[in-house]
C-alpha positions in Angstrom: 74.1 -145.8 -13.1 71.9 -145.0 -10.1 73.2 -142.8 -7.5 73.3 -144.6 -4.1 71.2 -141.3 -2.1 68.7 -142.2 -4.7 68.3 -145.2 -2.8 67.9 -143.7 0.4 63.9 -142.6 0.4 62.9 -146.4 -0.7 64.4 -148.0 1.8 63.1 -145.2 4.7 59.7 -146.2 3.3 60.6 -150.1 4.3 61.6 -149.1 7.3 58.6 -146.9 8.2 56.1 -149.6 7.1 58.3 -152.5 9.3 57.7 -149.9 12.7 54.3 -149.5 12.2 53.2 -153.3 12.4 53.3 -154.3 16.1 55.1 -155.5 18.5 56.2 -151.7 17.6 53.0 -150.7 16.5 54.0 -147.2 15.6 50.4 -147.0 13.4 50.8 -143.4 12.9 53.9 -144.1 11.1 51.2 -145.9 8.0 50.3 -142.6 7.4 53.5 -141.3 5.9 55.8 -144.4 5.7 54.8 -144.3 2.0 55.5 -140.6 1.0 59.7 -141.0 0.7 58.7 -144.2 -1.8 55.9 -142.4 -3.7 58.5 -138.9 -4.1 61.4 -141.3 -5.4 59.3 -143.0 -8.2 57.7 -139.4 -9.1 61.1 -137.7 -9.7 61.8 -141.3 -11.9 60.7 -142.0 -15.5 61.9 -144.7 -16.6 59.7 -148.0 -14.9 62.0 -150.0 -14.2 63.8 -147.6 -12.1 60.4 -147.7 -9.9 60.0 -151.0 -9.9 63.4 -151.3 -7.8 62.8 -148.4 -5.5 59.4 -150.7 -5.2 61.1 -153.6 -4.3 63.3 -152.1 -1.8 60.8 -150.6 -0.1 58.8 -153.6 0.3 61.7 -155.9 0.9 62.8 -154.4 4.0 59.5 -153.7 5.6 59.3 -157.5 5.0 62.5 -158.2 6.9 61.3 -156.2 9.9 57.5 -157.4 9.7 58.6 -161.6 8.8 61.8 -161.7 11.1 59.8 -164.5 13.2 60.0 -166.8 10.2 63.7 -167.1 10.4 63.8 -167.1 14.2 61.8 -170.5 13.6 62.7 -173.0 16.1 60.2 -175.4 15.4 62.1 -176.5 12.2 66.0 -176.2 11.0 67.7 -173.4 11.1 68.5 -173.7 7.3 64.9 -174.1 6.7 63.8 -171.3 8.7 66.2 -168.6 7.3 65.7 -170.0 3.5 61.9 -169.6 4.4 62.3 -166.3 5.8 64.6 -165.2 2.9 62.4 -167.0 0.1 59.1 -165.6 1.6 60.1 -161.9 1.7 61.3 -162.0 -1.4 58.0 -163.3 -3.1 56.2 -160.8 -1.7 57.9 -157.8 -3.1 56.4 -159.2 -6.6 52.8 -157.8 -5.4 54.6 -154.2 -4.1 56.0 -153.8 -7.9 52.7 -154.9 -9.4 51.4 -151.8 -7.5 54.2 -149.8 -8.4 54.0 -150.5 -12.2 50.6 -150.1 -12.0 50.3 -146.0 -10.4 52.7 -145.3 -12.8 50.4 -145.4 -15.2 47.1 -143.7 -13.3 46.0 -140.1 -14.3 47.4 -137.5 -11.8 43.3 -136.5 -11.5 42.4 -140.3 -10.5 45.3 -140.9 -8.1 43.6 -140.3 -4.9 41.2 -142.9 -5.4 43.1 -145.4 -7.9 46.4 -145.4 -5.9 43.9 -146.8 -2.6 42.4 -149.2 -5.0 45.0 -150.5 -7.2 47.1 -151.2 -3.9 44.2 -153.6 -2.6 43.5 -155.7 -5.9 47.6 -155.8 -6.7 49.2 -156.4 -3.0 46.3 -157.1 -0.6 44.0 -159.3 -2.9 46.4 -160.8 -5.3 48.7 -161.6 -2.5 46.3 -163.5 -0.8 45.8 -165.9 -2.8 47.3 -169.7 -2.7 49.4 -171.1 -0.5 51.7 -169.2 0.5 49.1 -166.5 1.1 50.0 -163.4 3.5 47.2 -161.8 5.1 48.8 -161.1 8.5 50.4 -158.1 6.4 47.7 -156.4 5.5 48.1 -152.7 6.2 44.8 -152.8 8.5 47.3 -154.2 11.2 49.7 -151.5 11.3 46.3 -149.4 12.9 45.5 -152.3 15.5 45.8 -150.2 18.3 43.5 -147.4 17.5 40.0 -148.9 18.8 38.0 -146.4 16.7 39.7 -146.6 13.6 39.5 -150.5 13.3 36.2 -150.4 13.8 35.9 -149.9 9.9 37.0 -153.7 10.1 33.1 -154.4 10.8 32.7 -153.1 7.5 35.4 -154.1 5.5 39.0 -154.8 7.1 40.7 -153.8 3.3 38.8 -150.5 3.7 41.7 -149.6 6.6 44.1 -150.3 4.4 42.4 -148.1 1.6 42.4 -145.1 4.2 46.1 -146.0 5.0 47.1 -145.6 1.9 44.6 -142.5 0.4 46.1 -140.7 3.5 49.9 -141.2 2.5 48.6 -139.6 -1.3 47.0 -136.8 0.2 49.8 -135.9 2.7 52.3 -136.3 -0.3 50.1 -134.0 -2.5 50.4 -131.6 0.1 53.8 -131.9 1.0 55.1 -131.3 -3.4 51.8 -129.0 -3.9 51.2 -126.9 -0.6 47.3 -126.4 -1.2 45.3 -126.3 2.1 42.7 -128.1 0.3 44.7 -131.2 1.1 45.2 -130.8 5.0 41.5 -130.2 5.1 40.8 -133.7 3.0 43.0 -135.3 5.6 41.4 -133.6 8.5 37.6 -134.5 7.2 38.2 -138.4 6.3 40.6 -138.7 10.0 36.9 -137.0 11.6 34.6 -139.1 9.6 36.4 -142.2 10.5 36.9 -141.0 13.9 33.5 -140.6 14.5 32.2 -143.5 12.9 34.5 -145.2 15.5 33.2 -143.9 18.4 29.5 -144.2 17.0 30.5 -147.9 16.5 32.2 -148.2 20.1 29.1 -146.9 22.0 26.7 -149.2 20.1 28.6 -152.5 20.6 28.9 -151.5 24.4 25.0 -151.2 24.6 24.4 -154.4 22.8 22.0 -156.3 24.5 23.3 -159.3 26.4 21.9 -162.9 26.0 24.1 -164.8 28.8 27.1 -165.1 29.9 30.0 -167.8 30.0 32.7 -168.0 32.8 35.7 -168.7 30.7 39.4 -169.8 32.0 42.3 -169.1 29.4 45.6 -171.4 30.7 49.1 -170.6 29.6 51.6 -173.1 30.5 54.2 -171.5 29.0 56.0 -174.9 28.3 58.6 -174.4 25.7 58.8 -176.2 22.8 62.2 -178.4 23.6 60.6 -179.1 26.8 57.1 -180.3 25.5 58.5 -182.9 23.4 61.1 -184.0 25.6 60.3 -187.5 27.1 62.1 -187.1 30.4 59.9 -183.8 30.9 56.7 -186.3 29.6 55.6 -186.0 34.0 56.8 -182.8 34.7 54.5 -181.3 32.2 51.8 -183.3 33.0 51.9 -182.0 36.4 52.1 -178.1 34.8 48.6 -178.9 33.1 47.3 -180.7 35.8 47.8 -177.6 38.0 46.2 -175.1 35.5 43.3 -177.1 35.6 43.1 -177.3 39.1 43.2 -174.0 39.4 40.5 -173.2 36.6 38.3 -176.0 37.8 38.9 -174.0 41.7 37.7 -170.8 39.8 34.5 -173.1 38.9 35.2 -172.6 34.7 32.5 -173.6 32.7 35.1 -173.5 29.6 38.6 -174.1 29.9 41.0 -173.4 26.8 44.3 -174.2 26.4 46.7 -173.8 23.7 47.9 -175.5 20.6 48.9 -178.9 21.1 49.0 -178.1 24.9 48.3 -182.0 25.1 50.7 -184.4 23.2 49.1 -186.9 23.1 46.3 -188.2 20.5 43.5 -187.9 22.8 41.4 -188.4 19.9 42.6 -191.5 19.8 43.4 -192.5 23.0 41.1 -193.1 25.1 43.0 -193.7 28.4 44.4 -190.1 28.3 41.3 -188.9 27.3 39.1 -190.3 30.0 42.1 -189.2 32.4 40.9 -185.9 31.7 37.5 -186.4 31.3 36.6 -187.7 34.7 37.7 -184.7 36.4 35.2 -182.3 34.0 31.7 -182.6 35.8 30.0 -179.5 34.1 32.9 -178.3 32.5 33.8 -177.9 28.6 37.9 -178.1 27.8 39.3 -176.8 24.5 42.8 -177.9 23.6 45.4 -178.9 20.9 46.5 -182.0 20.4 48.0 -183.9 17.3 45.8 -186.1 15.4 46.8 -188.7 13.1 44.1 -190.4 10.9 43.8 -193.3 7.8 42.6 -192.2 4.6 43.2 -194.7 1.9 45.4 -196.6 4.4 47.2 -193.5 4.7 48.3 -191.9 8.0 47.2 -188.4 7.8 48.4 -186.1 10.6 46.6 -182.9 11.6 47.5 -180.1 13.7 43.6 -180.2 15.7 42.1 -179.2 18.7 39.8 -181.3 20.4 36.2 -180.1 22.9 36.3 -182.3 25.8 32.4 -182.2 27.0 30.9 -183.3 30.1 29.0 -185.9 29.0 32.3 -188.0 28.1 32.0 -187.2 24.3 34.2 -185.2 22.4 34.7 -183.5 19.0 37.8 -182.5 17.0 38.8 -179.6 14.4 41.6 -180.0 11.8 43.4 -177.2 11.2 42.7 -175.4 7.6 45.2 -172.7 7.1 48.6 -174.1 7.5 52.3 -172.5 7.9 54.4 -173.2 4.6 57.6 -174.3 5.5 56.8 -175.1 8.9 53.9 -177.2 9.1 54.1 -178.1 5.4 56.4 -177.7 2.6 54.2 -176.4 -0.2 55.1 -177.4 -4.0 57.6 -179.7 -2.7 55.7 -182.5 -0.4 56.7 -185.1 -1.1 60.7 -184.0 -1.4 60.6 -183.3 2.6 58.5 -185.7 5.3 59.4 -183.9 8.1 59.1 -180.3 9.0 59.3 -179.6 12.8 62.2 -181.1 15.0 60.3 -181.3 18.4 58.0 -184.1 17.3 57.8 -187.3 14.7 54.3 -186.7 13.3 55.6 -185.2 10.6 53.8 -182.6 7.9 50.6 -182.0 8.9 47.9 -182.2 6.4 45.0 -179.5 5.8 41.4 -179.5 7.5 38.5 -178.6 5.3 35.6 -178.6 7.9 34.6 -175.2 9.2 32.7 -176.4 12.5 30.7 -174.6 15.4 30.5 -176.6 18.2 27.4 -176.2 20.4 28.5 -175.4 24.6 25.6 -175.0 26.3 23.2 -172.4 25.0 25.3 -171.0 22.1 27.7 -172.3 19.0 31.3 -171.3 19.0 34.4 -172.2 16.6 38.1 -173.3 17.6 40.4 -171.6 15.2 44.4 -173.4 15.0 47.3 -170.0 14.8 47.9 -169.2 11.7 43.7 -169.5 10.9 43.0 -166.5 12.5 45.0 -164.9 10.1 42.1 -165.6 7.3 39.0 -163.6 7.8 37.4 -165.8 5.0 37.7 -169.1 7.8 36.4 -166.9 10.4 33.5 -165.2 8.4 32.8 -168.6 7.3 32.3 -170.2 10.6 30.8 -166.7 12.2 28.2 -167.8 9.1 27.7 -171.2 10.0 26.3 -170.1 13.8 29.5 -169.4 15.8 29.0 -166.4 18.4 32.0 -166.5 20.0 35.9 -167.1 18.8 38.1 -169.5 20.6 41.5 -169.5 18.9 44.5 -171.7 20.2 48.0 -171.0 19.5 51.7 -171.7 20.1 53.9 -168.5 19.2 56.4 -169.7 21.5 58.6 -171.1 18.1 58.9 -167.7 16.9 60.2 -164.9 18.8 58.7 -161.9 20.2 57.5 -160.3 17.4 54.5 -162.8 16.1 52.9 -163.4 19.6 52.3 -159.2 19.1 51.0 -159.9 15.5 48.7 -163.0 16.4 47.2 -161.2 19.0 46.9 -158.0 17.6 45.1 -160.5 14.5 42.5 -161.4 17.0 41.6 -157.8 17.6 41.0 -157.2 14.3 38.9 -160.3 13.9 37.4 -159.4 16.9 36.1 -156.2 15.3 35.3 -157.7 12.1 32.6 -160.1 12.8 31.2 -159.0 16.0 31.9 -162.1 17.8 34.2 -162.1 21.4 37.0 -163.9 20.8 39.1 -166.2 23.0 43.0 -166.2 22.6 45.3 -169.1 24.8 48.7 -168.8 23.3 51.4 -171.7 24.8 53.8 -168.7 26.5 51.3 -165.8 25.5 49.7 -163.7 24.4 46.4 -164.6 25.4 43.4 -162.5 26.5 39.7 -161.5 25.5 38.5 -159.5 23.3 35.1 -157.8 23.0 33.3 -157.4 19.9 33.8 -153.4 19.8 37.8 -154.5 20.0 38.2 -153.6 24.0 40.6 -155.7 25.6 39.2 -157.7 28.5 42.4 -159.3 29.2 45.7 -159.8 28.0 48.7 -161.8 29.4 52.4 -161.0 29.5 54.6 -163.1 27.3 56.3 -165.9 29.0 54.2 -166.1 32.0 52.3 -169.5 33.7 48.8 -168.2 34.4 45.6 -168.7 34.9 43.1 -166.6 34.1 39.3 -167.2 34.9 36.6 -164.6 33.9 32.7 -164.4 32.9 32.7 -163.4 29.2 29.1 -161.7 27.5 27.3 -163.5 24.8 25.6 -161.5 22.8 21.8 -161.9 21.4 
């Protein structure tokens, strides 16, 4: 039988890896949270011994990194915990795919096949269908350091790859105390480094083609309030104020966050034109639910809608949905009703990855958990759009995802170039240049308005 202090390095590693994804956002820690699990499975033969120090390890960074899932109050309670529960578990079957898969790499090769295997056997494979994860990539745990992300422009997996070839060349040193490996550490940490701040000072010289005056609102309106109908006026009045205010601050975009607006205003053209009228030479971006017939089927979507100031509008669906929130994958048609606050029910998927054109540029609207994906963003950066507006309501989940999301739209940020606009229902939201600097950024749980002139870039 296993001892129980065997057991005691895997789960330090879990631990380690949870405290360096924010709100914590220890990143330094992703350097050596791995070294405790990668000296347990050396001192192991037998596989499936690794395997379980593997699965600890993973399971209880997962724990710490997913606890939002199970403080989900957008659905039940025995929903969200089963989710939470369910979902961390799955994921500890890419961990030992990794884990079975070093133990059978060449002590000569590991410095460059540990990197690699980890991004085909957790960060590749485990993005894939729909229960996909890739807000737990390891290139979030180093969010905060502006020069190291910027390797996000070239690749965001290559972070995780230097994440990951550090923690083997620290260990090698720690077991094998050569200097050669301090000074491999030391000369990849400069080369990124530098490359950073090379990176930094060219996006902060890029020439400018315009400007747009921008105004983020956060009503921080809570979910049980939103969809309560003796609050329908009182929260009417809350988003009536915060456009006041932006309109005051003469906005030439407005953005609010998803499903600010309860009601169809797709469909409803009395709300609509309620809102409409008071937008002379204004754009607003907001989220509403949408409910359409396909087949004589009522479809719901989780959209956002572009209010313009000619009276017309356009809508996005949402493409990247939350399972077990906004849809039960595997089991639709077993459960019709997800979240608690409203009776839309699930929400179906959006397949269209639109730019809208405001004024003299193209931009995207991107629903939560979409920013999540860089293969929706790089698609719609592809298709034209030069700036990022993404809508969100974190206000379901805690205080740890708000961190995550916005930290997400850093990265994304980063990765294609492209400012990016956040408005989160109770925060965060801010700006974000293309080099990652933070123009703004709101405290959780604030009512605010926030109006300022962001660059677009030739």
């Amino acid at each position: 039988m296993m001892k129980k202090n065997k057991l005691i390095l895997p789960l330090l590693s879990g631990l380690l890896v949870g405290l360096s994804y924010p709100p914590f956002s220890l990143g330094f820690l992703a350097w050596v949270a791995f070294i405790p699990l990668f000296h347990s499975i050396s001192e192991e033969d037998k596989v499936s011994q690794k395997v379980l120090f593997g699965f600890i390890s993973c399971l209880v960074s997962n724990l710490i990194i997913l606890n939002w899932m199970g403080l989900n109050s957008g659905t039940s309670p025995a929903i969200a915990i089963t989710s939470y529960l369910g979902l961390s578990l799955y994921l500890t079957l890419f961990w030992m795919g990794f884990i079975i898969s070093i133990h059978f790499i060449p002590k000569k090769m590991e410095l460059i096949l540990t990197p690699l295997s980890w991004l085909f056997f957790v960060e590749f494979l485990r993005n894939i269908g729909p229960l996909a994860g890739p807000w737990m990539n390891l290139s979030l745990t180093q969010s905060e350091y502006i020069r190291i992300i910027q390797l996000a422009s070239l690749n965001t997996h290559i972070i995780s790859f230097t994440v990951i070839l550090f923690n083997i060349i620290l260990y090698r040193y720690v077991i094998e105390r050569k200097a050669i490996f301090l000074k491999y550490f030391a000369l990849i940490l400069f080369v990124v480094l530098f490359f950073g701040n090379y990176q930094i000072n060219y996006q902060s010289n890029r020439l400018l083609e315009s400007s747009i005056n921008v105004s983020i609102g956060q009503p921080a309106i809570f979910p049980d309030e939103k969809w309560d109908s003796n609050l329908r006026l009182r929260n009417l009045a809350i988003m009536d104020s915060l456009l006041t205010k932006s309109l005051e601050d003469k906005a030439e975009i407005i953005v609010w966050p998803e499903v600010a607006v309860t009601s169809y205003l797709a469909n409803n053209s009395y709300d609509r034109v309620r809102y409409q009228e008071k937008l002379s030479n204004t754009y607003l971006i907001t989220g509403i639910p949408e409910r359409r017939s396909v087949d004589g089927i009522n479809e719901n979507f989780n959209s956002s809608i572009i209010l313009n100031p000619d009276g017309s509008f356009d809508t996005y669906q949402k493409i990247f949905l939350v399972p077990f929130a906004e849809y039960v994958p595997f089991f639709k048609n077993w459960i019709n009703k997800m979240n608690q606050f409203d009776d839309i029910g699930s929400f179906y998927p959006g397949s269209d990855y639109k730019t809208f054109d405001i004024k003299n540029f193209k931009a995207s609207i991107l629903i939560c958990y979409d920013s999540s994906s860089p293969r929706i963003i790089k698609t719609m950066v592809d298709n034209g759009a030069e700036m990022l507006f993404i809508i969100t309501n974190d206000s379901y989940v805690g205080q740890f995802m708000p961190y995550q999301h916005f930290q997400l739209a850093r990265l994304r940020a980063v990765e294609q170039r492209v400012p990016v606009v956040q408005s989160a229902n109770t925060g965060i939201s801010g700006i974000i240049l293309p080099s990652g600097e933070v123009m703004y950024r709101s405290n959780l749980n604030e009512r605010i308005v926030f109006t300022v002139e962001v660059p677009i870039y030739e």
